[in-house]
KEBA-95789 format. One record per residue (C-alpha): residue number from 1; x, y, z. Coordinates in Angstrom, 3 decimals. Layout:
<recs>
- lumfi x y z
- NUM X Y Z $
...
</recs>
This chain:
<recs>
- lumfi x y z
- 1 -160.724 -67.114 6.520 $
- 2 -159.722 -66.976 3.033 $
- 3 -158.238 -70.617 1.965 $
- 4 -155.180 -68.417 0.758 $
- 5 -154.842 -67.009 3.593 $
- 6 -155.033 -69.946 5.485 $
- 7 -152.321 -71.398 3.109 $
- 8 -149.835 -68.538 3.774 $
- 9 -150.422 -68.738 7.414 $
- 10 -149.257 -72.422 7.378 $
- 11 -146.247 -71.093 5.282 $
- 12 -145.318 -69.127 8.466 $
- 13 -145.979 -71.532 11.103 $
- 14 -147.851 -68.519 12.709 $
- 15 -151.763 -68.365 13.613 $
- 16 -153.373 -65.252 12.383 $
- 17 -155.241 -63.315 14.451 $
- 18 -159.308 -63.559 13.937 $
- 19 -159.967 -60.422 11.966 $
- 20 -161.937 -58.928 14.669 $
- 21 -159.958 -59.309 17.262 $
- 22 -156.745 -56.990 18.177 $
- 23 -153.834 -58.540 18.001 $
- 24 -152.250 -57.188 21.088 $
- 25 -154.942 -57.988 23.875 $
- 26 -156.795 -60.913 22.108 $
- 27 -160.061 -59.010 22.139 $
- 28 -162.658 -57.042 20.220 $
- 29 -162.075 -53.111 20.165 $
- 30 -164.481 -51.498 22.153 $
- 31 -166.237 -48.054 19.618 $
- 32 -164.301 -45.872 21.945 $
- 33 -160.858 -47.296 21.340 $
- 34 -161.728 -47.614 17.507 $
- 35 -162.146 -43.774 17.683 $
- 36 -158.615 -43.124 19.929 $
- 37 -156.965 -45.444 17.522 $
- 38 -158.547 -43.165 14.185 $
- 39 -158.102 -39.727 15.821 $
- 40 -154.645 -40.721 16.580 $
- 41 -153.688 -41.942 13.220 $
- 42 -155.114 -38.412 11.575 $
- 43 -153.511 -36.656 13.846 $
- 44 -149.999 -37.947 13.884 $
- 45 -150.586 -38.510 9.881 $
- 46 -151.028 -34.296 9.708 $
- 47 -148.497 -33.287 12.299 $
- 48 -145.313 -34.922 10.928 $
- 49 -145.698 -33.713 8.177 $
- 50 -147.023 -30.485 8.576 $
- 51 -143.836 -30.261 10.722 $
- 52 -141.607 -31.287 7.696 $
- 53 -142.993 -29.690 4.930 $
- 54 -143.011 -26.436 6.950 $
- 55 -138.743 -26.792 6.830 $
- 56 -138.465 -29.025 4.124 $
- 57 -140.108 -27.178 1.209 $
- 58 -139.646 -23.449 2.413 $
- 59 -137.476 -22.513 4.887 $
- 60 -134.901 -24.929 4.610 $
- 61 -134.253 -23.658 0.951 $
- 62 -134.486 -19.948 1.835 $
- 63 -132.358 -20.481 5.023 $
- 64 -129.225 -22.240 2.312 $
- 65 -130.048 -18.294 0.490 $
- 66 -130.459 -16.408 3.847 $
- 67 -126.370 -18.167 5.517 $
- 68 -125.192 -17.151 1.668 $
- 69 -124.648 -20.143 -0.026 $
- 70 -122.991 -19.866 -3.044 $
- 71 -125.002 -22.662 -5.091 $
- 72 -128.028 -23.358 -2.118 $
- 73 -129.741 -25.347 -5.196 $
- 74 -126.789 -28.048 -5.671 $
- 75 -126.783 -27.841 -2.246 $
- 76 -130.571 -28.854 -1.643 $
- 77 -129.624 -31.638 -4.262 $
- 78 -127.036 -33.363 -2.262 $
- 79 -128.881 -33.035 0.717 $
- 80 -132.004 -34.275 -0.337 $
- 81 -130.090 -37.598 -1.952 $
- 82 -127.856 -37.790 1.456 $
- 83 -131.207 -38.189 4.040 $
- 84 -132.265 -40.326 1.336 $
- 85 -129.793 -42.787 2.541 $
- 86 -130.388 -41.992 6.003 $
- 87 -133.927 -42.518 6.069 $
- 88 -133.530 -45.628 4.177 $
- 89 -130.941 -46.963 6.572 $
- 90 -133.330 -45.635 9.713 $
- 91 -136.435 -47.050 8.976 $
- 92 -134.783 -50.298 8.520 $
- 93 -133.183 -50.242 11.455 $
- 94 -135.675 -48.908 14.265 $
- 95 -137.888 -50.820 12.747 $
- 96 -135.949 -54.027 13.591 $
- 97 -135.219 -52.671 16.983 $
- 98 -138.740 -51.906 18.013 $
- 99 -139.560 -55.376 17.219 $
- 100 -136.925 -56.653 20.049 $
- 101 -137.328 -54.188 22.322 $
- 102 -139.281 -55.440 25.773 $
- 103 -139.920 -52.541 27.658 $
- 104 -143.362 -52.165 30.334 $
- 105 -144.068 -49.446 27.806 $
- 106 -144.223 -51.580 25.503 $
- 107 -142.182 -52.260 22.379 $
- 108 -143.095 -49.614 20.229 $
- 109 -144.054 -46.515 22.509 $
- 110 -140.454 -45.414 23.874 $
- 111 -138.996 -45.516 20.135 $
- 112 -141.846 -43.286 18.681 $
- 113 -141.000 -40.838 21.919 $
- 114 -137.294 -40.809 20.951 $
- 115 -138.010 -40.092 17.712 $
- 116 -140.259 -36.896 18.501 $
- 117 -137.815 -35.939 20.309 $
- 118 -134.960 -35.674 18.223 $
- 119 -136.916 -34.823 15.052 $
- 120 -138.743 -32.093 16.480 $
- 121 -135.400 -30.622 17.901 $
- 122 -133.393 -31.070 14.946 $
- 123 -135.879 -29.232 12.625 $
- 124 -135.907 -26.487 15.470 $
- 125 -132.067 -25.933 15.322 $
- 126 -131.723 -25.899 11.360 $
- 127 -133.245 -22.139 12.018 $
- 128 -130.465 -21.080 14.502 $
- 129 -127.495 -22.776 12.737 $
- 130 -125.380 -20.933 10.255 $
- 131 -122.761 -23.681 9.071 $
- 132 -124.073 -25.456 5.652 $
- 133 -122.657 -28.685 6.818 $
- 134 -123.774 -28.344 10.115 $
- 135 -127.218 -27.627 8.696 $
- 136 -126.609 -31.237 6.450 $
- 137 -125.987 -32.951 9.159 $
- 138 -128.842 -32.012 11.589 $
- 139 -130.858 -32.414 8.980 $
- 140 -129.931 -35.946 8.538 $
- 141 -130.236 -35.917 12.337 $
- 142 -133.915 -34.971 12.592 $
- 143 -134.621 -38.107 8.944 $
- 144 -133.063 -40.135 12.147 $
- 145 -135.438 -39.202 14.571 $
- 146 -138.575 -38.926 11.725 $
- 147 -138.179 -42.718 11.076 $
- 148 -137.203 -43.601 14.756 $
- 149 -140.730 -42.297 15.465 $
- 150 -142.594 -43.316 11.922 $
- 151 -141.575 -46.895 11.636 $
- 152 -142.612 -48.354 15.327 $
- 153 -145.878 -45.900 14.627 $
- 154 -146.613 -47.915 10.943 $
- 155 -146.267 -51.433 13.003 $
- 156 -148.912 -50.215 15.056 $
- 157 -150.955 -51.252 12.559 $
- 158 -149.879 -54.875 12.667 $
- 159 -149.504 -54.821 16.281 $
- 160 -152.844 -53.468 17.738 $
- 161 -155.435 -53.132 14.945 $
- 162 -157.323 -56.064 14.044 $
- 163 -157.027 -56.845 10.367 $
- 164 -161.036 -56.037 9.743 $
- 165 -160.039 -52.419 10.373 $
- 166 -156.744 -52.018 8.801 $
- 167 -158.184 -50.030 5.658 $
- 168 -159.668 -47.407 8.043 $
- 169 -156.770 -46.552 9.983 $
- 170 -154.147 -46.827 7.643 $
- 171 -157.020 -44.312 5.575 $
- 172 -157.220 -41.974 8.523 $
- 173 -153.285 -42.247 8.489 $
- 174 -153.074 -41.536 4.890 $
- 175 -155.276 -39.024 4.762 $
- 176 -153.546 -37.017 6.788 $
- 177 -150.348 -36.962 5.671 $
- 178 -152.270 -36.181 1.912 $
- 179 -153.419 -32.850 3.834 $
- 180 -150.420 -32.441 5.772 $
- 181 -148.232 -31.919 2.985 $
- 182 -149.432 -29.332 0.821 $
- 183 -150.510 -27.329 4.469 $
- 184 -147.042 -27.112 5.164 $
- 185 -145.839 -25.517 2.243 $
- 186 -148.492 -22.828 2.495 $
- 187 -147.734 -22.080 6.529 $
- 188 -144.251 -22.477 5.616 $
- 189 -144.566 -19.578 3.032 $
- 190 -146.168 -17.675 5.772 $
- 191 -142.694 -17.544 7.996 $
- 192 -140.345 -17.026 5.084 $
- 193 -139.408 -13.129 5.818 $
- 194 -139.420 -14.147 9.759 $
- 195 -138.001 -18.103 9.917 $
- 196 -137.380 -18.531 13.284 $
- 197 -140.873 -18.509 14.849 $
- 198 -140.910 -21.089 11.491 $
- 199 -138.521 -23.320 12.972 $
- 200 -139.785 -23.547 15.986 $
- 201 -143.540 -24.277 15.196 $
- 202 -142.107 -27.126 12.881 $
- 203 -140.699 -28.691 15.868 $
- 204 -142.746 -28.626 17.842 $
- 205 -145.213 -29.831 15.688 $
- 206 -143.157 -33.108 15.204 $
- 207 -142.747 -33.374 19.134 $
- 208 -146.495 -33.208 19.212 $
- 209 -146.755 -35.783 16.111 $
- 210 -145.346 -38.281 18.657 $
- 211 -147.074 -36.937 21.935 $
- 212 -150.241 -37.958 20.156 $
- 213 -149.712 -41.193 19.473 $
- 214 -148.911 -41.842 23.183 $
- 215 -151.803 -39.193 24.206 $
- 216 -154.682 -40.231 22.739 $
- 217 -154.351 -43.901 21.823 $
- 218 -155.360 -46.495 24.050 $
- 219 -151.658 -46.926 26.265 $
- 220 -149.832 -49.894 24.596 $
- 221 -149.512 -52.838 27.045 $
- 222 -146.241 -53.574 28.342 $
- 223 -143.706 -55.810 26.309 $
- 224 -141.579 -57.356 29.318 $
- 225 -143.687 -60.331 29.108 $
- 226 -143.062 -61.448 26.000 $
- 227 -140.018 -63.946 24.586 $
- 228 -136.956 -62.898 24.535 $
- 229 -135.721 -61.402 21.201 $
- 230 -132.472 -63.578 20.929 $
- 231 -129.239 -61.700 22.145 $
- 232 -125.580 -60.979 21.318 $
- 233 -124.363 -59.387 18.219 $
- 234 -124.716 -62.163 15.515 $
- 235 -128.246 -62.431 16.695 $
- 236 -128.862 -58.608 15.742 $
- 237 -127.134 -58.742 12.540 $
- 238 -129.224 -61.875 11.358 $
- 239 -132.333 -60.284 12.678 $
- 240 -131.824 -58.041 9.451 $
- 241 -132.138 -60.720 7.537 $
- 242 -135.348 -60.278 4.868 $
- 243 -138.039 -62.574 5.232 $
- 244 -137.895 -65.560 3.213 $
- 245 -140.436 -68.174 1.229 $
- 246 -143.211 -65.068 1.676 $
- 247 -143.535 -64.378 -2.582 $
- 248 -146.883 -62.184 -1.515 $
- 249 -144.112 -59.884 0.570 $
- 250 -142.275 -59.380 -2.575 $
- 251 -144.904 -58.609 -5.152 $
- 252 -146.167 -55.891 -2.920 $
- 253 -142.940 -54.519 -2.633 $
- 254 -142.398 -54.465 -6.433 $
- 255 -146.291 -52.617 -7.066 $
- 256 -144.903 -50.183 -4.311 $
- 257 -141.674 -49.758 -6.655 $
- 258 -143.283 -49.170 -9.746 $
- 259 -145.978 -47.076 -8.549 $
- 260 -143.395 -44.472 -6.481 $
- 261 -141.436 -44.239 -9.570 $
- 262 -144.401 -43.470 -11.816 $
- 263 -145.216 -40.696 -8.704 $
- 264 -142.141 -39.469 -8.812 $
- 265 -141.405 -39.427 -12.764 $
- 266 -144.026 -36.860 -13.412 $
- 267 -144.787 -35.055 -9.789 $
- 268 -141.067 -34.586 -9.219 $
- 269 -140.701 -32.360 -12.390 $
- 270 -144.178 -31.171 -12.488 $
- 271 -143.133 -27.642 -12.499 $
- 272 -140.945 -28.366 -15.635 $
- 273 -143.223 -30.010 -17.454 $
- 274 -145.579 -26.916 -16.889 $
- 275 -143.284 -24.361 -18.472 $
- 276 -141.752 -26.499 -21.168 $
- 277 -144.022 -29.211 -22.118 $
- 278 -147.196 -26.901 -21.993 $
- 279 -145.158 -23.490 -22.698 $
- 280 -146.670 -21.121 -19.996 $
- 281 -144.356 -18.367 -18.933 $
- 282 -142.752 -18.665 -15.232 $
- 283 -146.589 -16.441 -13.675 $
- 284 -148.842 -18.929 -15.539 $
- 285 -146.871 -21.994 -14.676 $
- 286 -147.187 -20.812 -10.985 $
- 287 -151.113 -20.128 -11.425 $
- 288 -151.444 -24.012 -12.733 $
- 289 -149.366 -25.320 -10.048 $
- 290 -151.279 -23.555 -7.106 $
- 291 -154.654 -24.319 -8.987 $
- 292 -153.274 -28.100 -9.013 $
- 293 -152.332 -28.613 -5.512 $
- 294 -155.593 -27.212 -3.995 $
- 295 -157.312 -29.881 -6.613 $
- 296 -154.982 -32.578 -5.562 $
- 297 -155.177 -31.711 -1.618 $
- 298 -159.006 -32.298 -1.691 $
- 299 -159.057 -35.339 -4.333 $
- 300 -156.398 -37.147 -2.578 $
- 301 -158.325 -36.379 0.925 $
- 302 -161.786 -37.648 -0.330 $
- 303 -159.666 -40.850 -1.527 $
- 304 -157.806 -41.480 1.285 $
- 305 -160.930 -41.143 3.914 $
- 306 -163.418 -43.533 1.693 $
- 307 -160.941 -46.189 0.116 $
- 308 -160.074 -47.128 3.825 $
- 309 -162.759 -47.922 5.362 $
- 310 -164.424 -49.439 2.058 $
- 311 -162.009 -51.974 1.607 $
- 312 -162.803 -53.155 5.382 $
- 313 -166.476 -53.075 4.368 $
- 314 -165.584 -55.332 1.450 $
- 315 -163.082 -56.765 2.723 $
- 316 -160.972 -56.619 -0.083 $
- 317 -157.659 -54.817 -0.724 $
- 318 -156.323 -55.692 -3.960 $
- 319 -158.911 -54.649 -6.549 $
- 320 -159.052 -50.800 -4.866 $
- 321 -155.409 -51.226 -5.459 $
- 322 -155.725 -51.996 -9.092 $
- 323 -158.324 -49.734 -9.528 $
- 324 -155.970 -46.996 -7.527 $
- 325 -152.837 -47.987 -10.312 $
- 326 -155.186 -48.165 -12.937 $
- 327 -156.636 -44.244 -12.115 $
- 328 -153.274 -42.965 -11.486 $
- 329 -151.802 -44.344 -14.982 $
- 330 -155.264 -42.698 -16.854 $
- 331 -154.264 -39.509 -15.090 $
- 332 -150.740 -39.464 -16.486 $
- 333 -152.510 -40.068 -19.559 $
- 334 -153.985 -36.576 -19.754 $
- 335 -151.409 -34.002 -19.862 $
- 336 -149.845 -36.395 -22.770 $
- 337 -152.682 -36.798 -24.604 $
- 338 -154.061 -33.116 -23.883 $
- 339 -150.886 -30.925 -23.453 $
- 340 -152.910 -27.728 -21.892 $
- 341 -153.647 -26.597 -18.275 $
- 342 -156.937 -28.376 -18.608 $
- 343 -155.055 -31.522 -19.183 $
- 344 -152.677 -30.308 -15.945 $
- 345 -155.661 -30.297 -13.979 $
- 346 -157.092 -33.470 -15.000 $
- 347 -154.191 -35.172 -14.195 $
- 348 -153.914 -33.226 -10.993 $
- 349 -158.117 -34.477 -10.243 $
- 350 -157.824 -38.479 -11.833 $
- 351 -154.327 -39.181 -10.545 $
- 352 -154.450 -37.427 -7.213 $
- 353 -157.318 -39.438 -6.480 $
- 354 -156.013 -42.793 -7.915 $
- 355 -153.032 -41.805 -5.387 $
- 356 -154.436 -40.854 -2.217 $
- 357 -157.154 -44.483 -2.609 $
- 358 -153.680 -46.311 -3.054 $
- 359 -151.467 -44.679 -0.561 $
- 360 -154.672 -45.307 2.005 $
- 361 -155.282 -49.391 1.017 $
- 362 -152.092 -50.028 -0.202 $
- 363 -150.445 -49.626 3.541 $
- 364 -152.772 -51.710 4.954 $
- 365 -152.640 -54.402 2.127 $
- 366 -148.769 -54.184 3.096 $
- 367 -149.826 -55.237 7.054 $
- 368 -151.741 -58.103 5.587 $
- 369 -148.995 -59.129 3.400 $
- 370 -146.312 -59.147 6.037 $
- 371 -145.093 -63.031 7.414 $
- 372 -144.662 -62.362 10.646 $
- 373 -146.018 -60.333 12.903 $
- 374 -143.272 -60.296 15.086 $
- 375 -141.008 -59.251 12.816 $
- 376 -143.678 -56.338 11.666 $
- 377 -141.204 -52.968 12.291 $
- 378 -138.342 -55.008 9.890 $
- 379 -140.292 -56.070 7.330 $
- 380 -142.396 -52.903 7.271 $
- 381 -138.720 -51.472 7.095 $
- 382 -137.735 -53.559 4.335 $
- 383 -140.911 -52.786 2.237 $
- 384 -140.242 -49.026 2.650 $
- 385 -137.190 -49.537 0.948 $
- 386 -139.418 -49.343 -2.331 $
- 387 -140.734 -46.405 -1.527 $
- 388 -137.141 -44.432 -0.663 $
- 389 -136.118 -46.422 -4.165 $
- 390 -138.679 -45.274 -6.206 $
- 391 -138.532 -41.610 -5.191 $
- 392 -135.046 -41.595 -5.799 $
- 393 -135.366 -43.850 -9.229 $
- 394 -138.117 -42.178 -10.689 $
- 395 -137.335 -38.354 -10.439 $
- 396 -133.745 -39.954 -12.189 $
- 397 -135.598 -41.985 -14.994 $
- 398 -137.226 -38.409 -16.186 $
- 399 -134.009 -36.746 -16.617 $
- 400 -132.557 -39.258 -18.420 $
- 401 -135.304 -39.289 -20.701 $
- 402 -135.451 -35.603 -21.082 $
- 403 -131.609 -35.058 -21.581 $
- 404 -131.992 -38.252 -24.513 $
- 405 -135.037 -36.913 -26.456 $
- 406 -134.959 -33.608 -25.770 $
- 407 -138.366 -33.116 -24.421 $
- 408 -141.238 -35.020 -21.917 $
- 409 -143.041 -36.775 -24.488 $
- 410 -142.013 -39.921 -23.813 $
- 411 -142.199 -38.947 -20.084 $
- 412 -145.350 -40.315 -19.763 $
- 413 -145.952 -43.421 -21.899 $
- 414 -143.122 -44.710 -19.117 $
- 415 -144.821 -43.504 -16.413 $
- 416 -147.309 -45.085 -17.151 $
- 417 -146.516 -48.429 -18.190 $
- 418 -144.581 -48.180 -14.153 $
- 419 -147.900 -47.489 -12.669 $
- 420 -149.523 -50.377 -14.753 $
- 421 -146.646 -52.370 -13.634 $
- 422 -147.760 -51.792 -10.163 $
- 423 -150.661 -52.671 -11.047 $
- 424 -149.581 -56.187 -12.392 $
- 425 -147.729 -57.247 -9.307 $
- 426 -150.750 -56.676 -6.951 $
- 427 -152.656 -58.686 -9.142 $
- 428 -150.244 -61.628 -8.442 $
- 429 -150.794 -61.293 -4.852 $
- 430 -152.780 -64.553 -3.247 $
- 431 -152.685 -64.077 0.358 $
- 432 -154.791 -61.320 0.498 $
- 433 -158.152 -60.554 -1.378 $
</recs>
């Protein structure tokens, strides 16, 4: 073990795990689980989502048009800052709960269940419901049920995979949710004259998200046995409490800040900065963005897939980060140095790559980073909290910019001094090589 490592585990008063061994059953994963545990991860990585995207990014807007909202794009707005909050506040929070919970199906299964459950449904009734704030607040419903599944399903990780493996899975993870996305916009696009067959494929492809987590990996072992999580009210509360004396925990939280906010600055307004940065008329802007996300779809895949299981290989996390920050901020580079659809697509090619090798290592560097593993679905919770911030931050930082000078040429210098930021604070990182 790494003498750093070694160092933070004495910080904890908690014995690691040999890297080889899972940390759940205290022995080494036969090939056959290895494969569940992949499959599983792809899977559930593509059908969320799929699921999501399929609402989220086409049929959710055209429904607001469809029930005659008067303004469905201020509407969107609000809605989109609103489960914001919620998913903030839920990730946090099941998180936390799936860490006390002793159940004999364990402590992470029945929450990932629930959460299928009421985020498939709510994503089915947005089609049938006519009410805007009805709509708002099922739709907050189903960000409820999304992180009541995803958070217990990230501290799977932790839990059950031993840390030689990490980059894999969370890469298999990663990698689909990098295909996932951009699939559901184009199926969603498919439904938009006939929604509700829309609707109802969404759901159930979050219902199914869940189902094959339970499904196909190896059943999680039963959670009665193990020590009481504390009870009573006060208990709870403090149980929310983020971790202390774990530095490592909060430099990886501030590289995931800076680096969503970089995302977000530039992909957020991508469109924008298509038609009024580059000047192409509304049909050429939409021929650049289409040519874009099928370049970013299979750079980000290719990234995702290799980075993984490469960093378990070398069993190193932090300089494929680096490397990952370093590509993405080159990639913002091009569009400002080279202000034509060739630059567009370079950026689209360097940056979605840098992004998908990040968003694959980077999750599991955040496992490794975590001080304590019984606390994994809270802290994983808290560290999500940069990514909700810098989603919401970064999309904010461009408008201000753009509203100040009047164009997006300073757009990118700051986008890129965030990603090199990100960069920075994984460099400061000790725990984990």
């Amino acid at each position: 073990m790494d003498p750093h490592n070694a160092s933070a585990t004495a910080k904890t008063h908690e014995t690691r795990p040999s890297q080889d061994v899972a940390p759940d059953t205290g022995t080494i994963l036969l090939t056959t689980r290895i494969a569940r545990f992949g499959v599983g991860f792809f899977v559930f990585g593509i059908l969320w989502i799929l699921g999501l995207q399929i609402v989220a990014a086409v049929l959710l807007p055209q429904r607001l048009r469809d029930i005659g909202v008067a303004s469905p794009e201020a509407l969107l707005g609000t809605m989109m800052a609103i489960t914001a909050i919620v998913s903030l506040v839920s990730n946090l929070v099941f998180g936390n709960l799936s860490d006390r919970t002793r159940s004999r199906f364990g402590r992470r299964s029945p929450w990932i269940l629930g959460g299928g459950l009421l985020g498939g449904a709510s994503l089915t009734a947005i089609g049938f419901i006519e009410s805007p704030v009805a709509i708002t607040v099922v739709y907050c419903l189903c960000m409820v049920g999304l992180n009541m599944m995803l958070a217990p399903g990230v501290a799977v990780l932790s839990d059950r995979i031993p840390m030689r493996l990490r980059g894999t899975m969370s890469g298999f993870f990663g990698a689909g949710a990098v295909a996932g996305a951009p699939l559901g916009s184009i199926v969603g696009a498919s439904f938009i004259t006939n929604p509700i067959p829309g609707f109802v494929l969404a759901g159930a492809l979050m219902l199914g998200s869940a189902l094959v987590c339970l499904i196909v990996w190896p059943r999680e072992p039963s959670a009665e046995d193990l020590p009481a999580a504390g009870g009573g009210l006060g208990d709870l509360v403090r149980s929310f409490r983020p971790p202390r004396k774990a530095p490592d925990f909060y430099r990886a939280f501030g590289s995931r800040l800076f680096m969503l906010l970089g995302y977000q600055m530039i992909m957020a307004y991508q469109l924008y900065i298509v038609q009024d940065h580059l000047g192409q008329t509304v049909s050429e802007s939409a021929a650049t963005i289409a040519t874009m996300s099928i370049i970013t779809l299979v750079v980000s895949l290719v990234g995702s897939l290799a980075s993984g299981p490469l960093s378990d290989l070398l069993k190193r996390r932090r300089p494929i980060v680096v490397a990952a920050s370093l590509l993405f901020a080159l990639g913002i580079a091009m569009p400002w140095i080279w202000p034509t659809s060739t630059g567009m697509f370079l950026f689209a090619a360097i940056a979605g790559f840098g992004y998908g090798v990040y968003s694959s290592v980077d999750q599991a560097l955040n496992v490794d980073v975590l001080p304590s593993q019984k606390e994994a679905g809270k802290d994983l919770g808290i560290l999500n909290l940069s990514t909700t911030a810098g989603q919401t931050i970064g999309p904010l930082v461009t408008s201000w910019i753009v509203v100040g000078t009047g164009g997006y040429g300073v757009v990118f210098p700051v986008a890129i001094v965030a990603a090199l930021l990100g960069a920075f604070f994984i460099t400061r990182i000790r725990s984990v090589r």
